[in-house]
VEXDREN-2710 file (C-alpha; in Angstrom, 1 decimal):
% VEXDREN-2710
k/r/px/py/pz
1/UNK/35.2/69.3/-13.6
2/UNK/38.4/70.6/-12.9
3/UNK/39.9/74.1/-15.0
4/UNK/43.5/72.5/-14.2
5/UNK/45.1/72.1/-17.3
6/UNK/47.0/68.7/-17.4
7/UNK/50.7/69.1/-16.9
8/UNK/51.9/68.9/-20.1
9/UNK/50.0/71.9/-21.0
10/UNK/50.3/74.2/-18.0
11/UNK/52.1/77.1/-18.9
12/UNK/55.1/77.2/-15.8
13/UNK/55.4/73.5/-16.4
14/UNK/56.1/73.4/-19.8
15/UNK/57.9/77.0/-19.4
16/UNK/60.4/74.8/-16.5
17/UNK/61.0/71.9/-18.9
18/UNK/62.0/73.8/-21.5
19/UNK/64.4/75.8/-19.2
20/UNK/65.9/72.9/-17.7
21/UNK/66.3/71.1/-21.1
22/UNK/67.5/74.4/-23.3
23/UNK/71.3/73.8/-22.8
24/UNK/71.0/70.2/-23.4
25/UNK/69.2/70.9/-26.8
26/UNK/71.8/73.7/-28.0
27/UNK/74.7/71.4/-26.8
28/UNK/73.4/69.0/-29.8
29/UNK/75.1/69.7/-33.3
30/UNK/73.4/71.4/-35.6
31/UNK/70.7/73.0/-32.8
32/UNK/70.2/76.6/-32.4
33/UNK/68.0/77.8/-30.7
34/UNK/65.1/76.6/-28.1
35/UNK/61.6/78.2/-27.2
36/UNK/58.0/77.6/-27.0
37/UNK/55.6/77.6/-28.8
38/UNK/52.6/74.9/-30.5
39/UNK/53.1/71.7/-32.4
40/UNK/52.9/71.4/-35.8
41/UNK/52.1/69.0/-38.1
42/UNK/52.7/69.4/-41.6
43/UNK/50.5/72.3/-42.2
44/UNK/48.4/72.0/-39.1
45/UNK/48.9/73.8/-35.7
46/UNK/47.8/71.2/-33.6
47/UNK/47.0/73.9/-30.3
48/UNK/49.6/71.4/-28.4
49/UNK/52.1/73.4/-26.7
50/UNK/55.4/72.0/-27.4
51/UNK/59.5/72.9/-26.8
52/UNK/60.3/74.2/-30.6
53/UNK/63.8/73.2/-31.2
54/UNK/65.4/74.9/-34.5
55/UNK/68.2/72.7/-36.6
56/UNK/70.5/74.6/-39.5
57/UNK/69.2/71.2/-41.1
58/UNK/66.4/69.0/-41.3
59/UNK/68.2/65.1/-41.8
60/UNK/66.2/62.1/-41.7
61/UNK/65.9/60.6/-38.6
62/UNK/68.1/57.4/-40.2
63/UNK/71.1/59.5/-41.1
64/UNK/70.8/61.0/-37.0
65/UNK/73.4/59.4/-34.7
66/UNK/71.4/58.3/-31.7
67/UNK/73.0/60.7/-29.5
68/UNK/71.8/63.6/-31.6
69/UNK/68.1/62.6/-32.0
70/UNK/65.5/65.3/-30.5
71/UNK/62.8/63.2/-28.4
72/UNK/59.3/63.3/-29.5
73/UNK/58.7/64.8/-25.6
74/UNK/60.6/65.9/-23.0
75/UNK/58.9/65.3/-19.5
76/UNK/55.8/64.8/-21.2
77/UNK/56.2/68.0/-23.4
78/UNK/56.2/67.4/-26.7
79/UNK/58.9/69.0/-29.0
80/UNK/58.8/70.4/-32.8
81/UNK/61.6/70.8/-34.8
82/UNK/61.9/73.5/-36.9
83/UNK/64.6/75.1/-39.4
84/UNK/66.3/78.0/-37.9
85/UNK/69.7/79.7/-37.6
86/UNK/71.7/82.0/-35.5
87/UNK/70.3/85.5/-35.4
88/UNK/72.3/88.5/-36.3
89/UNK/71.5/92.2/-36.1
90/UNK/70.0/93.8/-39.0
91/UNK/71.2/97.8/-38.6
92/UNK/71.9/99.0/-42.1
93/UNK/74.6/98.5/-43.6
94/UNK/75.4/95.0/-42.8
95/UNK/79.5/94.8/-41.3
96/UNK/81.8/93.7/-43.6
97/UNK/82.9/91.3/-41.2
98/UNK/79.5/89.5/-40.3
99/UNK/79.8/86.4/-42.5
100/UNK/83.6/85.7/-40.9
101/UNK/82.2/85.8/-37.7
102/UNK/78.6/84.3/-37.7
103/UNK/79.3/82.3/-41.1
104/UNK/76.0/83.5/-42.5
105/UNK/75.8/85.2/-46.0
106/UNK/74.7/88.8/-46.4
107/UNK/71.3/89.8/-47.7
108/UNK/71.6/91.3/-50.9
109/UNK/70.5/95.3/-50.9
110/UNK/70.2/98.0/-52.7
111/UNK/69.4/101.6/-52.3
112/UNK/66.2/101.3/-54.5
113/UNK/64.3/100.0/-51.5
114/UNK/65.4/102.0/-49.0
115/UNK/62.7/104.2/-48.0
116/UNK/64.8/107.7/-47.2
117/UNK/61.2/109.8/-47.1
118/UNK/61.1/112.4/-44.2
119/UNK/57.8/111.9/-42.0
120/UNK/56.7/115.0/-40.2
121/UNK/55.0/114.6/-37.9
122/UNK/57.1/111.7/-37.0
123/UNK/55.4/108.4/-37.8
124/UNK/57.0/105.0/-36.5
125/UNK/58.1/102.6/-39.2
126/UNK/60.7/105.2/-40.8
127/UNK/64.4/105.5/-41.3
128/UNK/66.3/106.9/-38.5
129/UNK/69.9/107.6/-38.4
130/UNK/72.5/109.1/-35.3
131/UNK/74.2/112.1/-36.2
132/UNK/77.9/111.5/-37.5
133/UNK/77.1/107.7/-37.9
134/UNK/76.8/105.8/-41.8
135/UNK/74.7/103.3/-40.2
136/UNK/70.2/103.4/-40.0
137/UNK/67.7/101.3/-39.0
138/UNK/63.7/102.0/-38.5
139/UNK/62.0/104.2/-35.4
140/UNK/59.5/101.0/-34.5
141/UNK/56.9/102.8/-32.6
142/UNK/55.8/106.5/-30.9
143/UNK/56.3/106.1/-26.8
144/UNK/54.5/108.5/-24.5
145/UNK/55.0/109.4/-20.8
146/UNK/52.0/108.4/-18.9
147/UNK/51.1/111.1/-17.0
148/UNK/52.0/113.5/-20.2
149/UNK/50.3/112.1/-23.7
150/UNK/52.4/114.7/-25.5
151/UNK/56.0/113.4/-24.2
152/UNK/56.6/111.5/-26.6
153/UNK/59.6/109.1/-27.5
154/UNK/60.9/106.5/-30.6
155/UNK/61.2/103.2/-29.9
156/UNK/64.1/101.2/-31.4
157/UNK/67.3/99.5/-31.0
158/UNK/70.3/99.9/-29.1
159/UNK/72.5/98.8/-31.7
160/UNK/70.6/101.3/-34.2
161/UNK/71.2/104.5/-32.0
162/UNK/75.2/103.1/-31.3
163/UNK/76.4/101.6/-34.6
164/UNK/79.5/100.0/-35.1
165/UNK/81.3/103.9/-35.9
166/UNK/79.5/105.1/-32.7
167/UNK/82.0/104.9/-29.6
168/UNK/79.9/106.2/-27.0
169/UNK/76.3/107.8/-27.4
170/UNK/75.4/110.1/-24.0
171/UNK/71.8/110.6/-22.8
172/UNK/70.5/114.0/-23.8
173/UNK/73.1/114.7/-26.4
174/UNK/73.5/111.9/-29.0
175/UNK/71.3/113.2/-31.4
176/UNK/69.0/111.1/-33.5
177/UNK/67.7/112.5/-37.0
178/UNK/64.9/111.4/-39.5
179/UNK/65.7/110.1/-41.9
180/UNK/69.5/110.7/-41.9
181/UNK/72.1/112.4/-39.6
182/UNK/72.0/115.7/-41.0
183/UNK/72.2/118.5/-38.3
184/UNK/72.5/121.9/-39.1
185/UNK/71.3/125.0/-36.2
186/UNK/70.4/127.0/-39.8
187/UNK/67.6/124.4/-40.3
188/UNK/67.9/124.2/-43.7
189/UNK/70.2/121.0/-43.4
190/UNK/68.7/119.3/-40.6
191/UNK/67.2/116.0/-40.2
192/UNK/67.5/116.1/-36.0
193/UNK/64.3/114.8/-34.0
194/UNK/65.5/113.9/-30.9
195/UNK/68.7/112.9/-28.5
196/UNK/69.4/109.4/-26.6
197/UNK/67.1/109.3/-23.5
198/UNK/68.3/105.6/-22.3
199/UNK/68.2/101.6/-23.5
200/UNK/71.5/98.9/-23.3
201/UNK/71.8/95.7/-25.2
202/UNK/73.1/92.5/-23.8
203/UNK/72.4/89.0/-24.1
204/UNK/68.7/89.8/-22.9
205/UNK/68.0/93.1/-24.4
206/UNK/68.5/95.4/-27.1
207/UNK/66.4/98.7/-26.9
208/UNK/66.8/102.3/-26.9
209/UNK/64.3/105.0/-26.4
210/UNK/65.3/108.8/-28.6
211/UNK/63.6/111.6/-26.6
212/UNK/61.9/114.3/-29.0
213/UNK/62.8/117.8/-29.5
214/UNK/60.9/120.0/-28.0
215/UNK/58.1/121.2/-30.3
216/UNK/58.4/118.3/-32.6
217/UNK/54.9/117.2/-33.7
218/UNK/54.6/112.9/-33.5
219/UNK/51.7/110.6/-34.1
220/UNK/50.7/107.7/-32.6
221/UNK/51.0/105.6/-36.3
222/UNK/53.0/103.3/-37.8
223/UNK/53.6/104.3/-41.6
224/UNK/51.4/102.4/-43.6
225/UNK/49.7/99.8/-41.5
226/UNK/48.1/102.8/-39.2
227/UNK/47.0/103.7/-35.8
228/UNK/48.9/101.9/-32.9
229/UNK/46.1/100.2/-30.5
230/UNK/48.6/100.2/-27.7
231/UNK/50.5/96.9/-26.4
232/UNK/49.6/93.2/-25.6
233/UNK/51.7/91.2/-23.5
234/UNK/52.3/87.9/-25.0
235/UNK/51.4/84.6/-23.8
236/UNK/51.9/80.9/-24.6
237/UNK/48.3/80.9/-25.1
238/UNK/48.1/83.6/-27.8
239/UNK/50.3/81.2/-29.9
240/UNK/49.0/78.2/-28.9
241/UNK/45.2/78.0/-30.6
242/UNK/44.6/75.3/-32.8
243/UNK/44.2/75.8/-36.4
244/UNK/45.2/79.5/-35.6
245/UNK/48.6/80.6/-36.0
246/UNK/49.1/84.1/-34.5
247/UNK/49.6/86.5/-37.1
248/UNK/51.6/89.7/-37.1
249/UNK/53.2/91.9/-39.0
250/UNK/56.3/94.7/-39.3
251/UNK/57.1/98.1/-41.0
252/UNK/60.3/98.3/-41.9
253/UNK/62.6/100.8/-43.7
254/UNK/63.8/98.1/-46.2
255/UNK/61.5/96.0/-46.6
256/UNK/58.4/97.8/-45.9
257/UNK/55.4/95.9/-44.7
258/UNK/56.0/91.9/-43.9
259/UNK/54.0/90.0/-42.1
260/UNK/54.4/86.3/-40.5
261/UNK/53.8/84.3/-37.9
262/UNK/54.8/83.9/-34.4
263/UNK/56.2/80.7/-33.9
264/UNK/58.2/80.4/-30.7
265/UNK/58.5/82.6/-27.2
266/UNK/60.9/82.5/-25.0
267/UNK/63.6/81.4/-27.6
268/UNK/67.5/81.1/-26.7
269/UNK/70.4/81.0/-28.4
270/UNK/73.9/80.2/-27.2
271/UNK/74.2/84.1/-27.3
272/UNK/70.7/85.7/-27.0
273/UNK/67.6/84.7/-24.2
274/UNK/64.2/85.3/-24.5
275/UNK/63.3/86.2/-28.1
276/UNK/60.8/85.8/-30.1
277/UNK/60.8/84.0/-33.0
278/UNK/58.9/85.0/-36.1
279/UNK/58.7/82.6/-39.4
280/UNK/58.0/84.9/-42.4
281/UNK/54.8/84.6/-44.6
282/UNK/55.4/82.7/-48.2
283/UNK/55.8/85.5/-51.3
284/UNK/54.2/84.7/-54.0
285/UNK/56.8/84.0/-57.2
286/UNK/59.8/83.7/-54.6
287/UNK/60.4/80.0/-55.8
288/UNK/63.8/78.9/-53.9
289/UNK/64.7/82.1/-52.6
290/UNK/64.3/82.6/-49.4
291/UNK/61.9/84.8/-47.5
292/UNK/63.0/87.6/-45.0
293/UNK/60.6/88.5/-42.3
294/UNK/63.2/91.2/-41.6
295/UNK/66.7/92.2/-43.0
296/UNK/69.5/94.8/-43.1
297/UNK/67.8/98.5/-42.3
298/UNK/64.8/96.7/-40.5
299/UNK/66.1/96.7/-36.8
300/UNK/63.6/98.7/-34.5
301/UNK/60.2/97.6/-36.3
302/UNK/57.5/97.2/-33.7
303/UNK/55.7/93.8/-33.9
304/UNK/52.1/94.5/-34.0
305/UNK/49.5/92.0/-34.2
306/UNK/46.0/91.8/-36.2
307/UNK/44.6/94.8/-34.0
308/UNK/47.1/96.4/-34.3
309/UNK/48.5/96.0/-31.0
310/UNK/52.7/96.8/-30.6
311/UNK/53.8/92.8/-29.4
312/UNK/57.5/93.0/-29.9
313/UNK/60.9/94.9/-31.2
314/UNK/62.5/93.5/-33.9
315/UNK/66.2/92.9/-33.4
316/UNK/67.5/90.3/-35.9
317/UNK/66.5/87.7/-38.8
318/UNK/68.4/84.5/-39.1
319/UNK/69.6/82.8/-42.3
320/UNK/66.9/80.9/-43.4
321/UNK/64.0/84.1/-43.5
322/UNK/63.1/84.1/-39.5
323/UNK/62.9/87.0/-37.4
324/UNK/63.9/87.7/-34.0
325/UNK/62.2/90.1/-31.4
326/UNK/62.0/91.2/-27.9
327/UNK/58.4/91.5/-26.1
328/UNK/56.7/94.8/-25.9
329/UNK/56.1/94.0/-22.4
330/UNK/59.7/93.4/-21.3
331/UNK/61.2/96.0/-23.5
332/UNK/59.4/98.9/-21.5
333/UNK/60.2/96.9/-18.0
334/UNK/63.7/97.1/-18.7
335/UNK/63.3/101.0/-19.6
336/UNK/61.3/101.4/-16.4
337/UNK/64.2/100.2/-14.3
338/UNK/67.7/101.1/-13.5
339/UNK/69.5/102.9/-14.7
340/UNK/67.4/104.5/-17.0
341/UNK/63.4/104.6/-14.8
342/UNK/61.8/106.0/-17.8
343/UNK/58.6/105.0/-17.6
344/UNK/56.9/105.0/-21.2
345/UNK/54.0/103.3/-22.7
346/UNK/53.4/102.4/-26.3
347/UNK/51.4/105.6/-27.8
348/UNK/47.9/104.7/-29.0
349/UNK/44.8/106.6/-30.6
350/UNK/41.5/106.3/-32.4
351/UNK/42.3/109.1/-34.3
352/UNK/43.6/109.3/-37.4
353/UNK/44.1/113.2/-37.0
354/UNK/45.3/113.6/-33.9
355/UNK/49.0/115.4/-33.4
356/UNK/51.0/115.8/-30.4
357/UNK/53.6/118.4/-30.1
358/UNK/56.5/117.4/-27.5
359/UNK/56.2/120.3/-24.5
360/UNK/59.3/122.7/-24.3
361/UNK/59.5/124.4/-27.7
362/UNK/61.4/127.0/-28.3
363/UNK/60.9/128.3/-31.5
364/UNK/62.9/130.8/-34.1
365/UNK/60.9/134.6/-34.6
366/UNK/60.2/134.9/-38.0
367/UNK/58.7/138.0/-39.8
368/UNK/55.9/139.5/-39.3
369/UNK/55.1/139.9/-43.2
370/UNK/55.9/135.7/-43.7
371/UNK/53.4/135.3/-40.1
372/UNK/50.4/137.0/-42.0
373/UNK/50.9/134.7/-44.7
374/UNK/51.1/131.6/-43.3
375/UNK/48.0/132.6/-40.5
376/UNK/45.9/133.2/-44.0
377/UNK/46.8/130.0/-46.0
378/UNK/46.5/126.4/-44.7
379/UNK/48.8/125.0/-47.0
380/UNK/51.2/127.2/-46.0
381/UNK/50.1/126.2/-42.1
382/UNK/50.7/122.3/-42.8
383/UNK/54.2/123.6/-44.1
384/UNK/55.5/125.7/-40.9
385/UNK/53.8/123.4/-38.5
386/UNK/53.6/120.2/-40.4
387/UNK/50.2/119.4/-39.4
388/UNK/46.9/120.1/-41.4
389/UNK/44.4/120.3/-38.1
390/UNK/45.8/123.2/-36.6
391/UNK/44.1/126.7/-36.1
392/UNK/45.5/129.9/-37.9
393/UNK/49.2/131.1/-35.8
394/UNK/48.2/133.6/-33.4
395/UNK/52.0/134.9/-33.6
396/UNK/54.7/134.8/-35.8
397/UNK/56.7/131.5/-34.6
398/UNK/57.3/128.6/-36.5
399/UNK/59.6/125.4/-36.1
400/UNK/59.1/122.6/-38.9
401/UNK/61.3/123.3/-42.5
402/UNK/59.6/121.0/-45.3
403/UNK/61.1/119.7/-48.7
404/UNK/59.5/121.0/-51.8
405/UNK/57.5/118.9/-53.2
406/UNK/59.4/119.3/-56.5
407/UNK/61.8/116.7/-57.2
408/UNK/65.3/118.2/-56.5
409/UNK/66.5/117.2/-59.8
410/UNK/63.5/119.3/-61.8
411/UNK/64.9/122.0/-59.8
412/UNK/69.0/121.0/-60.5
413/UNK/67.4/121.4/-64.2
414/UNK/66.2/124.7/-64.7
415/UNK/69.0/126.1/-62.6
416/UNK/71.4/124.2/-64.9
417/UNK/69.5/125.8/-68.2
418/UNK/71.2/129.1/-67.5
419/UNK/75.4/130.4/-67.3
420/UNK/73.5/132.2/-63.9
421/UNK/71.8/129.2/-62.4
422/UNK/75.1/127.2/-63.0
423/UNK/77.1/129.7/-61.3
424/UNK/74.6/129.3/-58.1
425/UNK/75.1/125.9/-58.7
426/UNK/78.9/125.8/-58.7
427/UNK/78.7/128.0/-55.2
428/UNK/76.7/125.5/-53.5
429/UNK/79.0/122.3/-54.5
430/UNK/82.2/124.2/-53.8
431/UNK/81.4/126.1/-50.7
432/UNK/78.0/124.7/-49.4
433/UNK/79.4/123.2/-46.3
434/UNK/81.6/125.8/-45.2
435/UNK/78.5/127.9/-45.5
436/UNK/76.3/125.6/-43.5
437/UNK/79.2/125.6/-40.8
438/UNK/79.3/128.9/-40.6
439/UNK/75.1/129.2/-40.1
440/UNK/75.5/126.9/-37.7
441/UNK/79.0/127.7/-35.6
442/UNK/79.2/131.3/-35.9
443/UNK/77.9/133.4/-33.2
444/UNK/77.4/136.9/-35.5
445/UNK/76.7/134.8/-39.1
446/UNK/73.8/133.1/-37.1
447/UNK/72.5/136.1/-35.2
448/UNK/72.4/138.1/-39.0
449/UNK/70.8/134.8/-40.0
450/UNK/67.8/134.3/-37.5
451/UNK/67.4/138.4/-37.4
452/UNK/67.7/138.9/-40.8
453/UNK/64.5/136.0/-40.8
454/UNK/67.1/133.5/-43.0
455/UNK/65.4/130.4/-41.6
456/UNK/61.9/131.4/-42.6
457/UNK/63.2/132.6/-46.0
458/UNK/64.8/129.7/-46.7
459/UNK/61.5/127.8/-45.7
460/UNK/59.5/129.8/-48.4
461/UNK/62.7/129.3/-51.0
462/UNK/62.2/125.0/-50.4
463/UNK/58.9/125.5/-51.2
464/UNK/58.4/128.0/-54.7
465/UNK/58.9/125.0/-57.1
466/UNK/56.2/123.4/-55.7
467/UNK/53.1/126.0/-56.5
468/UNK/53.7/128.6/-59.5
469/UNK/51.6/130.6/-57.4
470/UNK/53.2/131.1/-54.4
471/UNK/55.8/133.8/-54.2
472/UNK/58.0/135.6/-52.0
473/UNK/57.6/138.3/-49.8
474/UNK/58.7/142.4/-50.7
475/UNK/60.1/142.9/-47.5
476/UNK/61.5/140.7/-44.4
477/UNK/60.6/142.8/-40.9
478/UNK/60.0/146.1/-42.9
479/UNK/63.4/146.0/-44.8
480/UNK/63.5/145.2/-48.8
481/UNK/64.1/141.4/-49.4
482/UNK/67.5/142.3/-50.7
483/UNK/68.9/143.9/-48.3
484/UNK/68.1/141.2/-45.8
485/UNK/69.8/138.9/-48.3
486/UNK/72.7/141.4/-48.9
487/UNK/73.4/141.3/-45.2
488/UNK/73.6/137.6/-45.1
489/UNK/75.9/137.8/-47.6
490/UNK/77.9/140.1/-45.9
491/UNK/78.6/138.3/-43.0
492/UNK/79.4/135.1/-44.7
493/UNK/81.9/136.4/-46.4
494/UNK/83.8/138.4/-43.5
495/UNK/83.6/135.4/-41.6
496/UNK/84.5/133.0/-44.0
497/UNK/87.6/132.2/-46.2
498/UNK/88.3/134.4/-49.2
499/UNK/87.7/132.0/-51.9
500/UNK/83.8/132.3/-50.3
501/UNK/83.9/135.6/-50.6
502/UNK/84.8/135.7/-54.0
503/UNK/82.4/133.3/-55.1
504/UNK/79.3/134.8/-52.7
505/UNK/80.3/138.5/-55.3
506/UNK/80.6/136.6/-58.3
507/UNK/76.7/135.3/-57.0
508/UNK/75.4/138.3/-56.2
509/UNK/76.2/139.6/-59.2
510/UNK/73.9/137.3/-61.2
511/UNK/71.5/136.8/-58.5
512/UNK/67.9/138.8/-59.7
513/UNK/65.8/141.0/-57.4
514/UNK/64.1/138.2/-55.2
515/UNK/61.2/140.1/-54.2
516/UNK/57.7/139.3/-54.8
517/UNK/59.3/137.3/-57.3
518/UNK/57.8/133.8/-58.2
519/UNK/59.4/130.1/-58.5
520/UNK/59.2/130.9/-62.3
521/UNK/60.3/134.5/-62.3
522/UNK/63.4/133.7/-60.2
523/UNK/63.8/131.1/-63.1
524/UNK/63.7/133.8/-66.2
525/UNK/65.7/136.4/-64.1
526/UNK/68.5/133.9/-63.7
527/UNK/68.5/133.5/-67.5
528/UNK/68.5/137.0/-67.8
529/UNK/71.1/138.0/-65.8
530/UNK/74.7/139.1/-67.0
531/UNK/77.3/136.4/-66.4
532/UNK/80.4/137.7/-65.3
533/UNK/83.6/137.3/-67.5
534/UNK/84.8/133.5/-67.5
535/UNK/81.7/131.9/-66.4
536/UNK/80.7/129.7/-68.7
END
């Protein structure tokens, strides 16, 4: 008995009929776009491979002119019609222009499920934004280097690292932050995890790869659905068991966690060639609406299948709820070629604690005093190194700043309960970013700042609110707290305009003795302290 499938299953024979019959198909009204995948009947996937040909609209094969009819088969391969429509990229925000030019309405958003949280170590599935640019999308999946497990790179899409506002992005200098643009050298401000290492989009691809800082810590997970199993190249025989649909899901920075099924490979378009096509899973209570696998803020999700396994790139959702990727498997080929030869694979681990740290830090000397501390307290360890599974620091280095875990409104709230805390407040608002530009652009205001251990003591300052205990040091690299913080002062104001000089006095003024003080001392002090004349 012969192992020969019959023609009209054989893979390159039905893969050569439905490239011979695509621009036929799409030439017919209504079609957009042709691939491969299994027949189905009603609710039942038959296992029959089949040429899938998505219509904007289902008619009745009456109201059909004869010309326009899809056959049952094509060369002995049969065909399924399905509903689809033209896909469009999903980078966040959507252009104003889109429905003009594809004449498909927006998805409604709104900021309420955007998820804006900061991963460190970097996780895939999160929000990641190009410095200078209004426009985000999601950081699919962690790439490695083979012969280097702790090289690591995020996967995503061209059109999310080069946004409509982005003219030109530059390998090793576009820089890529998490979860927004921010970049500040002070490292208070700054969101950066990584710079443009290579990718293109055309009408056959749509990837980018953003090389990590050195010393940023990454994990091999995607944010809630877990540890990446590697890749799987797809085949027409993955999606082609009977009574099995092949089921797969995405983590998004809109839309979170979505899962569907794969329902075509190899799909074209009259614009796009070789995606594939994704129909979204039914939500319960969605009635008429329709169902987005993917929208606006989504573009860069890995694919992953039931194991977990990275099978695609998400690019683009069409009108009717479908979603559109690239395979895994021709995603890093492109990569691996010219121009770019970067030669990655998809990061993977049984481990749900293990870290890698991207070779090359350099890292900023902090003070000896803040070193003992965080080399005798673990939580303070997660904080400077954002990982929990590391051993006590051996020296005083440290490269990771993390939020509070107080809300920053709590905090806006007892600063606000004082004439002191408002006028700290008012400073910030009116001359925070000159500041910031002055941390970051000024050769003597940043070498006061990293001598005068600013970084680290800002690192501590983010973190008070969040344990009454914790409190800061009585001296920074055996000088009082205050005079360190006195010479900061000083040089912002010499090098910055006089209005920020008079406003860093009028500060200084009210601001308490800082050392050893607590989240809650610093709190009453501010209360405390004597307003000068006119502040309110």
């Amino acid at each position: 008995m012969s192992d020969t499938p019959p023609p009209e299953r054989d893979p390159e024979t039905v893969t050569r009929v439905k490239r011979d019959a695509t621009q036929r198909l799409l030439a017919i009204p209504d079609v957009v776009a042709v691939g491969i995948g299994q027949k189905v009947i009603g609710d039942r996937h038959t296992g029959e491979p089949a040429i899938k040909v998505f219509v904007r609209n289902k008619r009745p094969l009456s109201e059909i002119p004869q010309d326009e009819v899809i056959p049952p088969s094509i060369d002995g391969v049969l065909t399924d019609v399905e509903l689809g429509g033209d896909p469009v990229p999903i980078a966040d925000p959507a252009p104003v222009d889109r429905p003009g030019v594809f004449g498909i309405p927006l998805v409604p958003t709104d900021d309420s499920t955007l998820d804006n949280k900061e991963y460190r170590p970097v996780d895939g599935g999160a929000r990641i934004t190009t410095v200078d640019s209004r426009y985000s999308g999601t950081g699919g999946c962690l790439v490695w280097e083979p012969g280097n497990h702790d090289a690591g790179y995020v996967l995503t899409c061209m059109h999310v690292v080069q946004g409509p506002d982005v003219t030109t992005v530059t390998k090793g200098t576009t820089k890529v932050g998490q979860p927004s643009g921010n970049d500040s050298s002070s490292k208070c401000c700054n969101d950066v995890i990584g710079t443009f290492a290579g990718g293109g989009i055309s009408d056959v691809r749509d990837e980018a790869l953003v090389k990590l800082s050195p010393g940023m810590k990454w994990r091999a997970q995607i944010t809630e659905i877990g540890l990446v199993a590697g890749s799987h190249p797809l085949t027409q025989a993955d999606i082609q068991v009977a009574g099995h649909p092949y089921k797969v899901a995405k983590r998004g920075m809109r839309t979170r966690v979505t899962g569907g099924i794969i329902t075509a490979l190899d799909t074209t378009t009259a614009e796009v060639d070789n995606l594939i096509t994704i129909k979204p899973n039914a939500a319960t209570g969605s009635g008429t609406n329709t169902v987005y696998f993917a929208i606006e803020g989504d573009s860069g999700s890995a694919l992953v299948n039931e194991s977990n396994e990275v099978v695609g790139l998400i690019t683009s959702r069409d009108d009717v709820g479908n979603g559109y990727a690239y395979s895994i498997t021709r995603v890093l080929a492109r990569l691996a070629g010219p121009p770019d030869n970067l030669t990655v694979e998809v990061a993977h681990t049984t481990d749900a604690n293990e870290v890698h740290t991207m070779p090359g830090g350099t890292f900023t000397e902090v003070p000896e005093e803040i070193a003992e501390r965080v080399a005798a307290d673990p939580d303070e360890q997660r904080a400077f190194t954002g990982t929990g599974n590391r051993a006590p620091l051996a020296a005083p280095w440290f490269s990771d700043i993390v939020p509070a875990p107080r809300t920053v409104a709590a905090v806006l709230d007892d600063l606000g309960g004082s004439a002191a805390g408002r006028l700290l407040l008012d400073l910030w608002e009116e001359h925070g970013t000159e500041a910031r530009a002055l941390i970051d652009r000024n050769r003597r205001v940043l070498l006061v700042w990293h001598r005068g251990g600013g970084a680290a003591l800002m690192q501590l300052m983010l973190r008070l609110p969040g344990d009454p205990r914790r409190s800061l040091p009585e001296t920074l690299n055996g000088r009082p707290l205050m005079e360190c913080v006195d010479g900061l002062m000083t040089a912002l104001a010499r090098a910055g305009s006089p209005e920020l000089g008079v406003a860093l006095a009028r500060a200084r003024a009210v601001l308490p003795d800082l050392s050893g003080q607590t989240y809650a001392g610093l709190v009453a002090g501010l209360a405390e302290a004597a307003v000068p004349e006119g502040v309110s």
